[in-house]
N, CA and C of each residue as an Amber inpcrd file, in Angstrom:
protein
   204
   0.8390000  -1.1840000   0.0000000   0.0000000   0.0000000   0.0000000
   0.8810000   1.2430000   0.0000000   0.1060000   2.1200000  -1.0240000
   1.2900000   3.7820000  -0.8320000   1.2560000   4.3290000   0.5290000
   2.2260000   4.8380000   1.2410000   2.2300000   5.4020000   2.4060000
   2.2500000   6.6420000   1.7310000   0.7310000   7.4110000   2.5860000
   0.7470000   9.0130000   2.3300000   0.8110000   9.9620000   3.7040000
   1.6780000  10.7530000   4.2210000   1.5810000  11.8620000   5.3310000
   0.7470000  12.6050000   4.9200000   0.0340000  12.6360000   6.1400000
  -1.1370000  14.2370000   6.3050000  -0.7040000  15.1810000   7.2510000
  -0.5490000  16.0980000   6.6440000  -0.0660000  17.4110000   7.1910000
  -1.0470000  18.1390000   7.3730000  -1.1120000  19.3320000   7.8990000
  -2.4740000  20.3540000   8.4090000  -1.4990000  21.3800000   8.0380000
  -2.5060000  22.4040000   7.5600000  -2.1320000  23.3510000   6.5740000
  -0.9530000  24.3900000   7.0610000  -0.7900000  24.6900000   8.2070000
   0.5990000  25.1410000   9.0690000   1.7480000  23.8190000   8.8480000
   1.8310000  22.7400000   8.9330000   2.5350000  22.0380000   8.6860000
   3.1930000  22.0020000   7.0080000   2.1910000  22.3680000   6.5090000
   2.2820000  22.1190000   5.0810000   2.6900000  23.5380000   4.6900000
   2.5240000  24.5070000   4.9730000   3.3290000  25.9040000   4.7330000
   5.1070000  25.8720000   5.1090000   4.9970000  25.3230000   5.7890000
   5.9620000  25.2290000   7.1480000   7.2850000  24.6560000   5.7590000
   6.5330000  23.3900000   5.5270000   7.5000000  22.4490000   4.6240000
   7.6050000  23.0840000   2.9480000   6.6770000  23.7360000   2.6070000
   6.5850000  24.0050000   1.5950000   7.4280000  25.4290000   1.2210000
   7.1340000  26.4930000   1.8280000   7.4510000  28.1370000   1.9270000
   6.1830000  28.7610000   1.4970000   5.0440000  27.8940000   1.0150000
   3.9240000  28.8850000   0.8960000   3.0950000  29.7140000   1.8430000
   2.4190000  30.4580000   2.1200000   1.5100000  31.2900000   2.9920000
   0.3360000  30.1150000   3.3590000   0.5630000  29.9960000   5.0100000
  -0.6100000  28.9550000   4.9690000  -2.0630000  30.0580000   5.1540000
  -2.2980000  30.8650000   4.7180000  -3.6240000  31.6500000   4.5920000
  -3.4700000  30.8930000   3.0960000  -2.6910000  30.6860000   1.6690000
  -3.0360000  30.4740000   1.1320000  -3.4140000  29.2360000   0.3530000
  -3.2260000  28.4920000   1.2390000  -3.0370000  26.6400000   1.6580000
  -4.5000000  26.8410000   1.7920000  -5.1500000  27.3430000   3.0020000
  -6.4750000  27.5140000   3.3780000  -7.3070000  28.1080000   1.9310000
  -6.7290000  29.2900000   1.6150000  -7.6540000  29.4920000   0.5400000
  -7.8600000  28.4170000  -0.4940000  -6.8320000  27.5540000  -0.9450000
  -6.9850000  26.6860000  -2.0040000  -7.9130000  25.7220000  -1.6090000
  -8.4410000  25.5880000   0.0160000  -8.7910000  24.2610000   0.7910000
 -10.4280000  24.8470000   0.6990000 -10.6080000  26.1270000   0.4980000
 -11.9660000  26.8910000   0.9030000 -12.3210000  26.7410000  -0.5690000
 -11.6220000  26.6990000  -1.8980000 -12.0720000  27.0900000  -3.2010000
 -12.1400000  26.0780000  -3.7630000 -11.6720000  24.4410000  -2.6690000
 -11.3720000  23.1120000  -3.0570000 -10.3710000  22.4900000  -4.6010000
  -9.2780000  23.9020000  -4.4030000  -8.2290000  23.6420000  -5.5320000
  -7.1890000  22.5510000  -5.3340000  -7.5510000  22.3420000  -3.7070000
  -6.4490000  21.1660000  -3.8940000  -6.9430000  19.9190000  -2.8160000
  -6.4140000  18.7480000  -2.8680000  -6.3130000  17.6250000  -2.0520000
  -6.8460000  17.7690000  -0.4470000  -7.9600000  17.5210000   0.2710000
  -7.3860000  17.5390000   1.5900000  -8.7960000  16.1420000   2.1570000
  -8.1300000  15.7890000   3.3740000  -8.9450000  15.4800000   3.8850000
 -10.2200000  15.9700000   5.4040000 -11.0370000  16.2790000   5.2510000
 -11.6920000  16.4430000   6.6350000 -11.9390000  15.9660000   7.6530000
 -10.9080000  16.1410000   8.8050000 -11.2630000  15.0550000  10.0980000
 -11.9370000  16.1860000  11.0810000 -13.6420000  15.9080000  11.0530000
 -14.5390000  16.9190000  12.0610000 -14.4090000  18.1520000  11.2660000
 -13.6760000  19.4150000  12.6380000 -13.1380000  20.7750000  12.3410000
 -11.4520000  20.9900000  11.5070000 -10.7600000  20.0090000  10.9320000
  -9.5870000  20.0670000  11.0200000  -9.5790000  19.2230000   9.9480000
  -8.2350000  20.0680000   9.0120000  -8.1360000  19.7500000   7.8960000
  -7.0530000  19.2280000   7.5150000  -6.4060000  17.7920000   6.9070000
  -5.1960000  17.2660000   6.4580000  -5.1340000  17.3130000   5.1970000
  -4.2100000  17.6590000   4.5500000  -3.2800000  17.5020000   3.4290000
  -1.9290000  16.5470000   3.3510000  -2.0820000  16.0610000   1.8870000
  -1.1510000  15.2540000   1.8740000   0.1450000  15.4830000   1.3160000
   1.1510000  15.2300000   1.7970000   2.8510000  16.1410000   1.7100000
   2.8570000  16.4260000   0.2780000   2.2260000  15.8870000  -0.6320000
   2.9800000  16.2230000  -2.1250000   1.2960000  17.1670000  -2.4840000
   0.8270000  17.2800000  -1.6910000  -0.9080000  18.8230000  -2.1800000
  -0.4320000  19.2620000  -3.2690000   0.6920000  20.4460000  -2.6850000
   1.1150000  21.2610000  -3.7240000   1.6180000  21.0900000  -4.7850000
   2.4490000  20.4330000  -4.5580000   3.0350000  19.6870000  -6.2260000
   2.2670000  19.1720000  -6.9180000   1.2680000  18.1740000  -6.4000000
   0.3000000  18.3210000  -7.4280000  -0.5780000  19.7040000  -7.8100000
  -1.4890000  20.2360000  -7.2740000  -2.1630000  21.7270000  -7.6310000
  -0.8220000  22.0660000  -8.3160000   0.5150000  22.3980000  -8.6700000
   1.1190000  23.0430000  -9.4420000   1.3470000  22.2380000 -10.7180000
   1.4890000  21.0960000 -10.9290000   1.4940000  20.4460000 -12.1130000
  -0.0430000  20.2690000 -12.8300000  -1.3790000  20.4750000 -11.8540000
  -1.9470000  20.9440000 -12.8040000  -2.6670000  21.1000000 -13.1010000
  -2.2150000  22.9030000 -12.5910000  -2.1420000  23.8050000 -12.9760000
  -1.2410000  24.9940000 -13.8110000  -0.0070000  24.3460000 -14.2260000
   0.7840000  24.3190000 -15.0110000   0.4240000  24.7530000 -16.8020000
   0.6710000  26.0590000 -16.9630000   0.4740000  26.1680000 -18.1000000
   1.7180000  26.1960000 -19.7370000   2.0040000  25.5650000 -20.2030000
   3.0170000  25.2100000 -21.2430000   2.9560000  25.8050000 -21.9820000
   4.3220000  26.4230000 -22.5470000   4.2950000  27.6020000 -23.4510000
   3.9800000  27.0040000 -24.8040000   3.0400000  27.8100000 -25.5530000
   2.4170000  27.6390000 -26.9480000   3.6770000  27.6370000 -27.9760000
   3.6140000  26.3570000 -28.3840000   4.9640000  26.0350000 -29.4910000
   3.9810000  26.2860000 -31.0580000   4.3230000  27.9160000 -31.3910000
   3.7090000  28.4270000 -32.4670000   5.0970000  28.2260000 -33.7420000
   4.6010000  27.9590000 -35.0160000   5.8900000  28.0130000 -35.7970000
   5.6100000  29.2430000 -36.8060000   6.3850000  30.2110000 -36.4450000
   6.3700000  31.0830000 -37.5510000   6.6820000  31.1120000 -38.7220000
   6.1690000  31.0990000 -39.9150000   6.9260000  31.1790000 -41.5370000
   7.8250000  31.8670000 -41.6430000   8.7440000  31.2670000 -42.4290000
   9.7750000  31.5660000 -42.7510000   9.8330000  32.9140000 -43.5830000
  10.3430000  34.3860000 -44.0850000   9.7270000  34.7770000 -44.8300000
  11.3060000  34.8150000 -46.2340000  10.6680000  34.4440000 -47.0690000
  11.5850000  34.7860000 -48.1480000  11.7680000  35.9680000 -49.1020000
């Protein structure tokens, strides 16, 4: 079985460098992973990395003509 850590959103700022106000906001707008135990909310160590992969936008590979 995968072993996953749940972190609570101070924990998960803590490890990450993000703003845990904005850990919470992603948790209030349900942009990312969490689980609900009661009043109290876990996330799992890789949340963010996922919400950033995707949400990840890839630069548009346009080919310009050549002009002669």
């Amino acid at each position: 079985m995968n072993e996953c850590t749940l972190l609570t959103p101070r924990q998960l700022a803590a490890e990450t460098g993000w703003p845990e106000k904005r850990i919470r906001k992603l948790i209030s707008t349900r942009s990312i992973r969490f689980l609900r135990n009661g009043a109290n909310f876990l996330l799992p160590q890789n949340a963010i990395h996922e919400y950033i992969a995707r949400n990840m936008v890839e630069p548009c590979q346009v080919e310009v003509p050549e002009n002669e």
